[in-house]
C-alpha positions in Angstrom: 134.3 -141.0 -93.6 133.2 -140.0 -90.3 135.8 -137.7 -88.6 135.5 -139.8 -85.4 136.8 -142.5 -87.1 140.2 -140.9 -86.6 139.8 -140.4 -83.0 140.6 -142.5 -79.8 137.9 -143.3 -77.0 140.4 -141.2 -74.5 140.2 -138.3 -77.1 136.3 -138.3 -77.5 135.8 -138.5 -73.8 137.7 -135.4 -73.2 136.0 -133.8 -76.1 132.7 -135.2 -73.9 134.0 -133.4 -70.9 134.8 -130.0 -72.7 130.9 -129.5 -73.4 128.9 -131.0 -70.8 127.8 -127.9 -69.9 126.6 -127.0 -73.6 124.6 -129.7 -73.6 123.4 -129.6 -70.4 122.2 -125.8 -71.3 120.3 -127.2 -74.5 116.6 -126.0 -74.4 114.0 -128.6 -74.4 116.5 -131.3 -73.9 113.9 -134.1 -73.7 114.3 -135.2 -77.5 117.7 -135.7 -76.7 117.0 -137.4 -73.4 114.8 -139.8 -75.4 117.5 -140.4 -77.9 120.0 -141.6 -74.7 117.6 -143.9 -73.7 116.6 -145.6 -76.3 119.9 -146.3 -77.2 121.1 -147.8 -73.5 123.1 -144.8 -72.4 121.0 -143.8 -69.2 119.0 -145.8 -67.3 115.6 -145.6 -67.0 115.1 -144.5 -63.7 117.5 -141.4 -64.1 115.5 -140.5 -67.3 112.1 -140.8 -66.2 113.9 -138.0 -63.1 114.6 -135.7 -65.2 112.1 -135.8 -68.1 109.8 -135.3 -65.2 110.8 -132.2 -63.8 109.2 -128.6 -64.8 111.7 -126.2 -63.6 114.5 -125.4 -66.6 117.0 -124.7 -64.0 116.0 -128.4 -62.3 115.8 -130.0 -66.0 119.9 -128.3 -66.8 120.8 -129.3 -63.2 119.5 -132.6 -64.1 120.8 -133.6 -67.5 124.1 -132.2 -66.2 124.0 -135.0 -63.5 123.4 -137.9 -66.2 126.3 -136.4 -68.4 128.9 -136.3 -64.9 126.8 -140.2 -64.3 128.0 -141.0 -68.0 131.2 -139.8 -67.8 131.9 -142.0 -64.6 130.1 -144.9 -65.1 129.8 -145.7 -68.8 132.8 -143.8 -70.5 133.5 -146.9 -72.8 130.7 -145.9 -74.5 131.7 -142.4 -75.4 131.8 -143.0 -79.2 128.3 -144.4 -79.2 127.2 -141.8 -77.6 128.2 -138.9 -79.7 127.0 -141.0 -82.9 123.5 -141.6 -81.5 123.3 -137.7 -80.6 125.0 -136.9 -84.0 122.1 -138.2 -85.8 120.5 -135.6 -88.7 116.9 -135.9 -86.6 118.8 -134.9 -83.3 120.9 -132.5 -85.3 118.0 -130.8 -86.5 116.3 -130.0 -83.1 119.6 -129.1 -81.2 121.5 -126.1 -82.9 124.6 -126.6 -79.9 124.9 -130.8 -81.7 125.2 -129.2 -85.0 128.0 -126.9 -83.9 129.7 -129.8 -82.2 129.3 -131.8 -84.9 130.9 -129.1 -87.2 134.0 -128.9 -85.0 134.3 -132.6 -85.5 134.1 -132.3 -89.2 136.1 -129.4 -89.8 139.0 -130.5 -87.3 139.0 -126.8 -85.6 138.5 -128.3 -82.1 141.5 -128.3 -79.7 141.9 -130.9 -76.8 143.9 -128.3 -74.0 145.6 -130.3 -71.2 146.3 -128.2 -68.7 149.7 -128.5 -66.9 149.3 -129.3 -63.4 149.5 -126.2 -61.1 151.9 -126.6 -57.9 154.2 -129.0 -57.1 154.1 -132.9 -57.5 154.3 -135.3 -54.2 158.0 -136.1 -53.8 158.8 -139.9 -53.6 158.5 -140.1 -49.8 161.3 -142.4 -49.5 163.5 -139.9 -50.6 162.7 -137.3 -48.6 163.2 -139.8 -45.4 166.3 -140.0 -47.1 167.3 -136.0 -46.9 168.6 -134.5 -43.6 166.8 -131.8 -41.6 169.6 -129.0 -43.5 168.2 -130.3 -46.6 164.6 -130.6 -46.3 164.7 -127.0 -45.1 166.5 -125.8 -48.0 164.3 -127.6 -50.3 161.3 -126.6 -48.9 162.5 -122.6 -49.5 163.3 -123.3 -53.1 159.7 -125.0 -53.6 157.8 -122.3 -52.4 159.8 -119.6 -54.0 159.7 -122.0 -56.9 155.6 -122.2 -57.0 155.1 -118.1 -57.0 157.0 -118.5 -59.9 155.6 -121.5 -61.7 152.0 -120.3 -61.6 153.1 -116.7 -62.8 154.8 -118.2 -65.7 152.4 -121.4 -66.8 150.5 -121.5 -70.2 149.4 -124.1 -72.7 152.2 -125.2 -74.7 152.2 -126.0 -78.7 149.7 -128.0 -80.0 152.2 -130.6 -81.6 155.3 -129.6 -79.8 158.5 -131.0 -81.7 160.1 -134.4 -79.9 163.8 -132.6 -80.4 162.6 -129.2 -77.8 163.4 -129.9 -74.2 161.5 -128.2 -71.6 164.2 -126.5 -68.9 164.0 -128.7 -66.1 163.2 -127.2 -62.1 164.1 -128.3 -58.8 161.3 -130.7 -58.3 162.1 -132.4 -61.3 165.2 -133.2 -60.2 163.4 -135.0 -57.5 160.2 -136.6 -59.3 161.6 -136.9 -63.5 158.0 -136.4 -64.9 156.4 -136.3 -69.0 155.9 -133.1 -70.1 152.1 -132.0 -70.6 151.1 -131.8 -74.4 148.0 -130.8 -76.1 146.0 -133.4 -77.8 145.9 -132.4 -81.8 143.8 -133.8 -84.4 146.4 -133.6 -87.3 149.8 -135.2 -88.2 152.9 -134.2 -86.1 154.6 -131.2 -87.8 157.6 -129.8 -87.6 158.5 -126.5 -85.8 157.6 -123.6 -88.8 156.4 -125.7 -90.7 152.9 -124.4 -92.4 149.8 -125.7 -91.1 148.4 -127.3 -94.3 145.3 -129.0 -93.3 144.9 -130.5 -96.7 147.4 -132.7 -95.8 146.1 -134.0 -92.8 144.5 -138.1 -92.7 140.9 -136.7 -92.3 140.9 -134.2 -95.4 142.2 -137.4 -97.3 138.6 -137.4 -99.0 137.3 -133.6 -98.6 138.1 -130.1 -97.9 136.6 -127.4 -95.9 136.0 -124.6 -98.8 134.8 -120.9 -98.9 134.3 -118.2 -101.3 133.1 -115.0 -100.6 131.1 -115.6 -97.2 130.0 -119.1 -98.0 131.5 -122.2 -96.6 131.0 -125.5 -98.5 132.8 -129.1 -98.4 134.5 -130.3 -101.2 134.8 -133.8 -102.4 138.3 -134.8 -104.2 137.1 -137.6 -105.7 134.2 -135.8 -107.3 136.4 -133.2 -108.3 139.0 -135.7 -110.2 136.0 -136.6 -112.1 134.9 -133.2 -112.9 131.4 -134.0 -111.4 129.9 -131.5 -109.0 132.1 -131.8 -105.9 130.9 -129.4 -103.4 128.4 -129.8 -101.4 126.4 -126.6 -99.1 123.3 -127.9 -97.0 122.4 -130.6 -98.9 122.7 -129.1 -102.5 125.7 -130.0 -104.6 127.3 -127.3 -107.0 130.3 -127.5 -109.7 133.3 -125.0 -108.8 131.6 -122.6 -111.0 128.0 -123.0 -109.9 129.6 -122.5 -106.4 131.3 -119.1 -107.2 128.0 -118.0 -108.4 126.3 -119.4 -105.5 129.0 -116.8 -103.6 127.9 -114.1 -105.7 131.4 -114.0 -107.4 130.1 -114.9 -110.9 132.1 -111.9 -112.3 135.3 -112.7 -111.1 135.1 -116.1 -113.5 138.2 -117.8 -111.6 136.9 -120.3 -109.4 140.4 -121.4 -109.0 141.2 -118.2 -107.5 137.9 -117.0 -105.5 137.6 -120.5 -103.8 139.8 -121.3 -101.0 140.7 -123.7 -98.6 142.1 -122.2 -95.3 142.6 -118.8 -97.1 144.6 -120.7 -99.8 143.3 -120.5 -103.8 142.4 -124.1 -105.1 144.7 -122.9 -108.2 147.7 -122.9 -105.6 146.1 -126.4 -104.8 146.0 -128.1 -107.8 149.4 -126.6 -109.2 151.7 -128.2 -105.7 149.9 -131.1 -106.7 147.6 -131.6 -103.5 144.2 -131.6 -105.8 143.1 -133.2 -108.8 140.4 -130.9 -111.0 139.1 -132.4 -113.9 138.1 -129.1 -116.5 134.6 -127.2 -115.8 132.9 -125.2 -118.4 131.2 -122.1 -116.5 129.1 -120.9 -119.6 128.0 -124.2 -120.6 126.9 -124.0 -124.7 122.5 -124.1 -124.6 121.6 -127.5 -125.5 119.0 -127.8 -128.4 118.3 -131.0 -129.2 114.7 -132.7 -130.6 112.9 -133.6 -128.1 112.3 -137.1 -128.5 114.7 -139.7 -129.2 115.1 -141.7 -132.7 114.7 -145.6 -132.5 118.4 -146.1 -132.2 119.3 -144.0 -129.2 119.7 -145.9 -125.9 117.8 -144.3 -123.1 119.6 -143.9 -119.4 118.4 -145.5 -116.6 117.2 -143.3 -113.9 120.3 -144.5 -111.4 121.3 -141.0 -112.2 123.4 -137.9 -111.1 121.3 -137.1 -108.5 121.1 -140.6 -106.6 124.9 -140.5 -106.7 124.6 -137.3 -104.8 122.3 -138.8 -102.2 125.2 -141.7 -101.9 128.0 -139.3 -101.8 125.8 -137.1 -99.2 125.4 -140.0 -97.2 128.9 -141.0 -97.0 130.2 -138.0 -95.3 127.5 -137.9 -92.6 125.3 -134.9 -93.4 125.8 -131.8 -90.7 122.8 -130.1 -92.2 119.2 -132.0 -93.4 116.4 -130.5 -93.9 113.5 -132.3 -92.0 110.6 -131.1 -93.7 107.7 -133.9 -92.6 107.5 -134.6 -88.5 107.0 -137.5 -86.5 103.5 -138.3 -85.8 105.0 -138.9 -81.9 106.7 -135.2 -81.7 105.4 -133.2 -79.2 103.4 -130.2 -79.9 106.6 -127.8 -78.5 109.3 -129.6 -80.4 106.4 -129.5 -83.5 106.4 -126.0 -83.4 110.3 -125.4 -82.7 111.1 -128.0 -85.8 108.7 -125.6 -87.9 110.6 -122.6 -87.2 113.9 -124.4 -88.4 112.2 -125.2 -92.1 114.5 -123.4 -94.4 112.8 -120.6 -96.2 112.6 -121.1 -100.4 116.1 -119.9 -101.5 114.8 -117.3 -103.6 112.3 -115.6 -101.4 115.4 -112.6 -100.2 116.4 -112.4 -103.7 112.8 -111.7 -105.6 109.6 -110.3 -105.1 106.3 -109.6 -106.7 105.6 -106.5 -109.0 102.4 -105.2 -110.4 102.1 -102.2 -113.3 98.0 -101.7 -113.7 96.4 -105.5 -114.4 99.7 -106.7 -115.0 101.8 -108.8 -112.8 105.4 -110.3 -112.6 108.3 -111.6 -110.8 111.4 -108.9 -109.9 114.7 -111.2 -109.6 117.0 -108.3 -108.0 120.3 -110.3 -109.2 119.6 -109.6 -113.0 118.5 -105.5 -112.1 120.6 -102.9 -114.2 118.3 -99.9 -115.1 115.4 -99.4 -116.8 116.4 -100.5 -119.8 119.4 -102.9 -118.9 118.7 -106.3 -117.8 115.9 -108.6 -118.3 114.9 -108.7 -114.5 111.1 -109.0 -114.8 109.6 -112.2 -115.3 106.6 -112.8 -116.5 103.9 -115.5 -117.4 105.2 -115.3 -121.0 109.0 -113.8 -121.1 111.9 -112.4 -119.6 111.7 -108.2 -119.5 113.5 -105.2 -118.6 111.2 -102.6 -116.9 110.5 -100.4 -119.4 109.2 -103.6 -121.7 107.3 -104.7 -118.6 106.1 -100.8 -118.5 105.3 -100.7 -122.4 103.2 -103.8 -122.0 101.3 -102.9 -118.9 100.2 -99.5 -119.7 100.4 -99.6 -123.8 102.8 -96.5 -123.4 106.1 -95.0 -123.8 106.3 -91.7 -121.9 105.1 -93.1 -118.5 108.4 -93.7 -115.8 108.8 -97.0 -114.6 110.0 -96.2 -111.5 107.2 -94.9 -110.3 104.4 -96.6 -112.2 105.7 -100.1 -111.2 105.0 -100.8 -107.4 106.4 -103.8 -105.3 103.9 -104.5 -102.4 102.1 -100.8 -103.3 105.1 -99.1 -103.4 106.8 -97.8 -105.9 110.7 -98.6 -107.1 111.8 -95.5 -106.9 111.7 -96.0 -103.2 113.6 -99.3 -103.0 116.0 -97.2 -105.0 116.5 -94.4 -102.5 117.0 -96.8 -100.3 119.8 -98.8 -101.7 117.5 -101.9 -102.3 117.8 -101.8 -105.7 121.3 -99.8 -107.9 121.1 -98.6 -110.7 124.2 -99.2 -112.7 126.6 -96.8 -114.0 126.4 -96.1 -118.2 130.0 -97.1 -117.6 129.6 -100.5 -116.0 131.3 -103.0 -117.1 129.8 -105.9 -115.4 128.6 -109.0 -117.3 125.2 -107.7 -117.0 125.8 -104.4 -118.4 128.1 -105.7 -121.4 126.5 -109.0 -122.1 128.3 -110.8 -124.9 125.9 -113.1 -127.1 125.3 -116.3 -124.6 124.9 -113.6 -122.5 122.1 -112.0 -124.3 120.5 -115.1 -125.3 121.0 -116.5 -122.0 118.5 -113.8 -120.1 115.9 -114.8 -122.5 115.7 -118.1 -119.7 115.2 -118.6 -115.8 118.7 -118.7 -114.4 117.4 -122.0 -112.5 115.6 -125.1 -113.4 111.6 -124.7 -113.6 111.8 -128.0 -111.8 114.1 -128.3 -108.6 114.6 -124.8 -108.2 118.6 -125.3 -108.6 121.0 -123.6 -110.8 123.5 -125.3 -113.2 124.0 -126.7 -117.0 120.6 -125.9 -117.7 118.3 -126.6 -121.2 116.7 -123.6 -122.3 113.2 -123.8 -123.5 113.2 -121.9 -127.5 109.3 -121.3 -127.2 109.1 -120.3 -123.3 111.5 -119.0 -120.5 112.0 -121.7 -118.7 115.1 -124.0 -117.7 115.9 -127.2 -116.9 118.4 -129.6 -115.9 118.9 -132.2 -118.6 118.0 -135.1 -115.9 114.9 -133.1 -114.1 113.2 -132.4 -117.8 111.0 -135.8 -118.7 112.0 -137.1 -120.9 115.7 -136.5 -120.1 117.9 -134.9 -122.1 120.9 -137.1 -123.5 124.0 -135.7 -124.8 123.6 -137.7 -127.7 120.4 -135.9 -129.0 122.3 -133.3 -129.8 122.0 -131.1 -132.8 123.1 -127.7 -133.4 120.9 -124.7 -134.1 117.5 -126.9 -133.8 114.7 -125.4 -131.7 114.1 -127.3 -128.6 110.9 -127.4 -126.9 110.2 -128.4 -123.6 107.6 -130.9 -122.0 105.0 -128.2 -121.4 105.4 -126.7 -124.8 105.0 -129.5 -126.7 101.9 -130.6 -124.7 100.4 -127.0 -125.8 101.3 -127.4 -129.2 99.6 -131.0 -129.6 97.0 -130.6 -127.4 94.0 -129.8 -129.7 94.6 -133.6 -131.2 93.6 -135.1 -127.8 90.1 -135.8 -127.5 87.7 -135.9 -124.7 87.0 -139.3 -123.0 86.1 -141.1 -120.0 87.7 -141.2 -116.4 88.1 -145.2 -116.6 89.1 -144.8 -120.3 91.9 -142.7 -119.5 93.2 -144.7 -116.6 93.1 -148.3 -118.8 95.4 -146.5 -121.9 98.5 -147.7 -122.4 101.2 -145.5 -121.0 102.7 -145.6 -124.3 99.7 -143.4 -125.9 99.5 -141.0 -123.1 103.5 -140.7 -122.2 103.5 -137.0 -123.2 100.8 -136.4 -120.7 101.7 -138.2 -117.8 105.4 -136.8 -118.2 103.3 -133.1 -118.2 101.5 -133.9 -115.0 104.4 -135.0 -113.3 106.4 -132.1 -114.1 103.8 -129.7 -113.2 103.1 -131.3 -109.7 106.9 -131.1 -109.1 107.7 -127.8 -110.0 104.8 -126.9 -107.9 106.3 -128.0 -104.8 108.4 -125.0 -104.2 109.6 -126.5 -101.0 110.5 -129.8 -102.9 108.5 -131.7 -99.9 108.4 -134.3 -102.3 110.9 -134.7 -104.3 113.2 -137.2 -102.8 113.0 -140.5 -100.9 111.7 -139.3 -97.4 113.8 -142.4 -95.8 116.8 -140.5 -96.5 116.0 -137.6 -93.7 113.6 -139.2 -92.0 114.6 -142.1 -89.4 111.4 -143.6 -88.1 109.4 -142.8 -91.7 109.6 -146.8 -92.8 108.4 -147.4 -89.5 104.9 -145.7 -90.6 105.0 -145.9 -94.2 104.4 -149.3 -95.7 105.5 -148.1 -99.2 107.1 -144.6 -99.5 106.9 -143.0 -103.2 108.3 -140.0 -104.5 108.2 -137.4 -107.4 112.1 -138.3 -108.6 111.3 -142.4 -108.0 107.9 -142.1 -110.5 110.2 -140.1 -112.7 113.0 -142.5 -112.7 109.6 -144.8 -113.5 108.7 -142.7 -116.5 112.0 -142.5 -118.0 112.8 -146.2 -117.9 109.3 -146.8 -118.8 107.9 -149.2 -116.2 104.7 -148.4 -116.0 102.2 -150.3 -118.0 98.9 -148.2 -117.7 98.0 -144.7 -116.9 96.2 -145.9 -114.0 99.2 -147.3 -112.3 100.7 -144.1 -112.5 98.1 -142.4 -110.8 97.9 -144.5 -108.3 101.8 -143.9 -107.4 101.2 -139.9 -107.5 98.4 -140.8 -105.1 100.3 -143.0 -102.6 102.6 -139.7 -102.1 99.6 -137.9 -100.9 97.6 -140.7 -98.8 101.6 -141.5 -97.4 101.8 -137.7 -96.5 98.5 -137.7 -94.3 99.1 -141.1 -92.1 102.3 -139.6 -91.5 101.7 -136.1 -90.9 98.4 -136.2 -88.8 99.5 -133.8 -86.3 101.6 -131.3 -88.9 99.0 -129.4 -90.3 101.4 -127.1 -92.4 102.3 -130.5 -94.3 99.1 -131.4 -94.5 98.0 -127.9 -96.2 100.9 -128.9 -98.6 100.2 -132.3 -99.5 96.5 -131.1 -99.5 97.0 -128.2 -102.1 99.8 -130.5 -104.4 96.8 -133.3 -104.3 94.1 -130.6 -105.9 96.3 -129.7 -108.2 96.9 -133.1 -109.5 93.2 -134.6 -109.7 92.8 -130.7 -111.5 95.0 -130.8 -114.0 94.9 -134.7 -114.3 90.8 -134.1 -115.6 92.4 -130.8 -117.8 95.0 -132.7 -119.7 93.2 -135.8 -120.4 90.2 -133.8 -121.3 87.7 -135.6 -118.8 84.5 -135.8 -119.6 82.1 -135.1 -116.7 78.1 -135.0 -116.6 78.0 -135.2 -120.2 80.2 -132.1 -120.9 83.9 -132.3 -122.0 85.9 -130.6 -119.0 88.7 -128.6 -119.4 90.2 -125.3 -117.2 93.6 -125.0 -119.4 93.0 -121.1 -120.4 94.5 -120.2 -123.8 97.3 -117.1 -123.3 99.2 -116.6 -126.6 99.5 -119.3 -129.4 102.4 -118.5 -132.0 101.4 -118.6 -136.1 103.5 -121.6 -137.0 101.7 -123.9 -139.2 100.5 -126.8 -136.8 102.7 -125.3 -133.9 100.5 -124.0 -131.5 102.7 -123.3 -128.6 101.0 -121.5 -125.1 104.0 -119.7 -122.8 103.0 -120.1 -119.3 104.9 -121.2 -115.7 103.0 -124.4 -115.0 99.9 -126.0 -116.7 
């Protein structure tokens, strides 16, 4: 529910009149401009003014002028106006919105009414009334009676108690007057009573959270069902997955390290204010076989993840991430939108290692020492350094920290300088003193190969990647369970069957029957999505994206052709194509003035008409064409299983 929903016109208009000057301060202000106009809040003569001028001092003065105009002339329109400024496109360019917006949603705004300073107008009747003696004696008292009121004004409470009388003054003998109050956005309370917000109408469906020094909103509803209820920047986490997300994995009380207001949801939930359904943190490795039996119902694609977009929708996303443009921004507000793209998560937590020809991936979360923790990844496995050593040079007695280098240094030096700590023998962190699952558990990526996102992830038996049941084609149903069976993902199973596929034509492959090429096409979606780091592509662009119908006849995406694959719509390899094309052709009508989108889309199109002609084994000129190199096969009997990131 929209926190404005709970305010008055009155309220929001003061709120308006707090931060004209913010606004009128925003830089390049002419986005917003736009956005009043189009929606009938200034006129067009005033905008065409201001959106004219050159000068940012002019251009401040100006807007500033249309806010006071607003605020005069069109105040009834107050809540229109912050919910057309409010929107996630407006948000995105104006950091000074956003923080408004926040103050909205979080309820920390205050509306101060100042007291009047100096004396009211005495009825004048009265004071015809008075004798000469009196008005004399009553004009000493009011001015010794001022020096002392202004010395000794301030703000009162914000919801002073009903039963408190303010001590009355001479001149409100004369003129009885109602006492000043502050406008609050909460229910009345008591005098010492405790300022529990959780109580309050607006936190009736969520709950301003933190732990550690991350802040999240949590849905109660969600929470009740035990379904992942808090929500950070667009990306929903479980309690658990949150407290990791906080770095507080070790502490394994998320009822204790996340609070609201400073107060531990376990205090929460035991008064009776919160409903938790239980969370596993350690969730037990599903191993399943891979594809279903005849008599095992499949699952629509109206999954988890569509509910999130519903649930994100419904409380009015602060933060979206706006990662095509409008092919009618301007180049300025083009290149200020770029430098608000969120940088991949992972980038301040990893970096690239070499050790002679070898390479890897250094993941400084999972670092204990050389031979602690499995914090290199490579094409093929999960390695501490001294494995990723041993491999590299074919040798024991080399050192690791100076033999393996990170951008031609070595690691000793992002030792010394507290990048990386080495833990103590006597550690007793998780990481040090792995139990079993945890053990097993570093064998696997600690997020999904797909979305990039941790959680109740699948681990691969024959590789190290991760998946989320419902990102992993074909999904991966709770009832396919089976206890101590090797599970092999998409990619491995397309490696280990791959030498049956023969070579055939391009029109040949696009007129098979889904049916026979299923494992394929599931392959090549997979690989295309895990290779949009940025995940671009993953989700309807109409959800973050006002104006992007408007282009875009038909807009497709990589979770709508999955959703496709997994309910099994598709009749023809061909048509499946040609809905992992439309993503690409939509991406260049609607991004020909963002050329870093268009690099993207580009690159992700390459890779696709690549790898489609590798996994279908295209014939071309006469000669069977494949680039799939061969890295490791395993010596099971009709199992041969290649261990590698993407196809």
């Amino acid at each position: 529910m929209d926190p404005m929903d709970w305010l008055e016109n009155h309220e929001l208009l003061r709120f308006f009149r707090r931060h004209k000057t913010e606004m009128s301060c925003m830089e390049k202000p002419r986005t917003f401009l736009c956005q009043l106009r189009d929606h009938d809040l200034v006129p067009e003569d005033r905008y065409k003014k201001v959106s004219c001028m050159r000068s940012k001092d002019n251009m401040r003065k100006g807007l500033y002028e249309i806010l006071d105009w607003f605020e005069r002339e069109r105040s009834q329109k107050v809540r229109e106006f912050w919910s057309c400024v409010f929107k996630d496109s407006i948000l995105n360019q104006y950091p000074t919105l956003r923080l408004l917006r926040n103050s909205l949603m979080d309820g920390s705004f205050h509306f101060d009414i100042s007291e009047k300073v100096g004396k009211e107008e005495s009825d004048k009747g009265k004071r015809k009334a008075l004798s000469d003696s009196e008005k004399e004696e009553e004009e000493e008292e009011e001015q010794e009676k001022s020096v002392t009121k202004k010395r000794k004004l301030r703000s009162r409470s914000v919801c002073r108690n009903d039963n408190e009388e303010e001590p009355a003054g001479p001149s409100s003998q004369l003129t009885p007057r109602k006492r000043s109050k502050k406008l609050c956005f909460s229910t009345p309370r008591k005098k010492g009573e405790e300022n529990n917000i959780w109580s309050w109408p607006i936190y009736k469906l969520q709950l301003p959270v933190t732990c550690g020094d991350r802040k999240g909103t949590l849905v109660r509803q969600r929470l009740a069902k035990g379904e992942r209820c808090i929500v950070v920047e667009k990306r929903w986490f479980s309690p658990p997955e949150f407290e990791i997300f906080a770095g507080k994995k070790s502490s394994r009380k998320w009822k204790s390290s996340i609070q609201c207001m400073e107060t531990p949801l376990e205090k929460l939930i035991q008064e009776g204010h919160l409903q938790a359904a239980k969370y596993k943190r350690d969730p037990k490795k599903a191993k399943k076989s891979l594809f279903p039996s005849g008599d095992v119902t499949i699952v629509s694609s109206g999954d988890e993840e569509e509910e999130e977009d519903r649930d994100l929708d419904e409380l009015d996303r602060v933060s979206s991430s706006s990662k095509e443009s409008s092919p009618a921004v301007p180049d300025e507000e083009r290149e200020e939108r770029a430098e608000q793209q969120p940088q991949a998560s992972h980038d301040k937590r990893m970096f690239k290692v070499t050790c002679g020809a070898s390479d890897g991936t250094f993941y400084k979360n999972r670092f204990v020492s050389g031979t602690r923790g499995k914090s290199i990844r490579t094409e093929t496995s999960w390695m501490t350094p001294v494995e990723f050593l041993e491999l590299a040079l074919g040798r024991k007695d080399a050192s690791w920290k100076k033999d393996i280098e990170c951008e031609g240094k070595p690691l000793f030096v992002l030792i010394k300088a507290e990048t990386l700590t080495i833990h103590s023998l006597l550690c007793n962190c998780n990481l040090c003193k792995p139990d079993d699952e945890d053990q097993r558990n570093q064998k696997n990526d600690d997020e999904c190969c797909i979305c990039r996102r941790e959680g109740d992830l699948v681990m691969c038996d024959n590789c190290p990647r991760s998946f989320h049941k419902k990102c992993h084609l074909p999904h991966v149903e709770n009832g396919l369970l089976r206890d101590n069976s090797p599970w092999f993902c998409t990619f491995c199973v397309f490696r280990s069957n791959e030498h049956y596929f023969g070579s055939e034509e391009l029109e040949s492959a696009l007129s098979y029957n889904i049916s026979q090429r299923m494992l394929q096409c599931q392959c090549l979606l997979l690989c295309l999505w895990s290779a949009d780091e940025e995940q671009i592509f993953a989700a309807n662009p109409c959800r973050y994206l006002n104006n992007y119908s408007k282009v875009i006849e038909t807009p497709m995406w990589f979770g709508h052709i999955a959703g496709k694959l997994q309910q099994k719509l598709y009749q023809t390899v061909g048509e499946f194509v040609t809905d992992v094309r439309l993503i690409f052709s939509n991406c260049a009508l609607y991004n020909r003035k963002n050329a870093e989108v268009l690099v993207i889309g580009k690159r992700l199109k390459e890779l696709f008409d690549r790898k489609f002609k590798s996994v279908f084994n295209i014939k071309r000129k006469g000669l069977e064409y494949s680039n799939m190199p061969v890295l490791y096969h395993s010596n099971k009997v009709q199992e041969t299983v290649l261990y590698h990131p993407i196809i």
